[in-house]
N, C-alpha and C positions, 0 to 999 in steps of 0.2 A: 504494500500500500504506500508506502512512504517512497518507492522509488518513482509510482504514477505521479506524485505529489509535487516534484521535481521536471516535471516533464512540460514542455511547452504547451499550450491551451491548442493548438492545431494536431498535437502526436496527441492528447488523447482523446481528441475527437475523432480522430482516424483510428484509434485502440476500439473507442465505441462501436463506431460503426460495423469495422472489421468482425466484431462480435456480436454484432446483431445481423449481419449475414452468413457468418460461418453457423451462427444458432439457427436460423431461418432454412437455409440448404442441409443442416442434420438433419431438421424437422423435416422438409421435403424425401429427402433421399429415407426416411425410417416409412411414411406414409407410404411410397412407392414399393416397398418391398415387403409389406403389410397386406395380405390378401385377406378379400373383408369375405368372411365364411357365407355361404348362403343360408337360408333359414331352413333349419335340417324338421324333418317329418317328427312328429313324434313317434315312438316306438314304442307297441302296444301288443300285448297276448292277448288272445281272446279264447275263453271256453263257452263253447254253444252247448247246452243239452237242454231235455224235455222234462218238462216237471207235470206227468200229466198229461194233458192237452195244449200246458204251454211252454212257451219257449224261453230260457233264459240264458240270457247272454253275459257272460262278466268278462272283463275288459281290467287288464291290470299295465299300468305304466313300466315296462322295461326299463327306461333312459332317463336321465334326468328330469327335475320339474322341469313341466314344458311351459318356454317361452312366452308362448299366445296360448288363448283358446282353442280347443279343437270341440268341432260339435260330432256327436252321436246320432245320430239315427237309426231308429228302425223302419224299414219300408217292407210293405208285399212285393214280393218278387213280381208276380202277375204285373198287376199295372204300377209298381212305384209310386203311389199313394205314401205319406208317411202318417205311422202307425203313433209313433213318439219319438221324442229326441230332447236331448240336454245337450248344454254347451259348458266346458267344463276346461279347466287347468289342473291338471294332474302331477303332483308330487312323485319322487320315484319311489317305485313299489305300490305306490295307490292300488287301492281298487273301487271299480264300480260294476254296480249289477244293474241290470233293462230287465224286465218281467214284466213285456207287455199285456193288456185285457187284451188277447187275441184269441181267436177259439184255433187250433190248428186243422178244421176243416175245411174254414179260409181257406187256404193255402200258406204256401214257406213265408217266410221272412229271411229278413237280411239287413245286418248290421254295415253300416256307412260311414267313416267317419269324414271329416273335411278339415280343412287348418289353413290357414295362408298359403303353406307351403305344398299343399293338394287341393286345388280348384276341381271343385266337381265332384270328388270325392273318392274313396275309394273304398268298394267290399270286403270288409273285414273276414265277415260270414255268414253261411248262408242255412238254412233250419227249416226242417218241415217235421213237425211233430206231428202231422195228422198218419205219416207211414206205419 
C-alpha cells in the first residue's frame, strides 16, 4: 500500500484501470467456459397395481428435489379425457399415490406426467384393472 502511495496520480490511474479490465476479461473468459446445464427431467419410479377394481398409481422421486413443478395426470387411454391430476414439487425419495374414482370397466388409465422440461408430457404408465 504504501508503495501505490508514492506513485504519480496518472500510474495509479492506469494500476486502476489495468485492474478493472484484467477483472472484467477473468469474469468474461470464466462465463464463457461455464456451460449453463439445461433443465434436467425429473426422475421418477412408478408402481401401477389394482386395488380391486381400481387403479393405483405411486410415483416416488428418484433424483433430487425437483427444481419446478411437475404435474401428474391421470387420463383414459380411450379418449385422453383427464381423470385427475396434481401439480407437485417432489423432494428426493418423496412419494405420492393417485387412486383414482374410476371403475376399471371404463377402461385402462395412464399416468402423464409434464414439467418445463417435457412439453406435452410423457406416459409414465399405463393400467387396466378391468382384465
Amino acid at each position: 500500500m504504501q508503495h501505490f502511495a508514492r506513485l504519480p496520480f496518472y500510474a495509479g490511474f492506469l494500476l486502476t484501470v489495468f485492474t478493472t479490465l484484467s477483472t472484467a476479461t477473468s469474469h468474461a473468459d470464466t462465463r464463457d467456459q461455464v456451460a449453463i446445464a439445461p433443465s434436467l427431467a425429473p426422475s421418477v419410479k412408478v408402481a401401477s397395481t389394482c386395488e380391486g377394481d381400481k387403479a393405483n398409481f405411486r410415483i416416488t422421486n428418484t433424483g433430487a428435489r425437483m427444481a419446478d413443478p411437475a404435474i401428474f395426470r391421470i387420463e383414459k387411454v380411450r379418449s385422453g379425457e383427464v381423470v385427475t391430476g396434481r401439480k407437485l414439487v417432489m423432494k428426493g425419495n418423496q412419494t405420492a399415490s393417485f387412486v383414482p374414482s374410476w371403475k376399471s370397466n371404463d377402461g385402462p388409465l395412464r399416468l402423464v406426467m409434464e414439467s418445463p422440461s417435457i412439453k406435452g408430457g410423457r406416459v409414465l404408465s399405463e393400467i387396466d384393472c378391468g382384465k
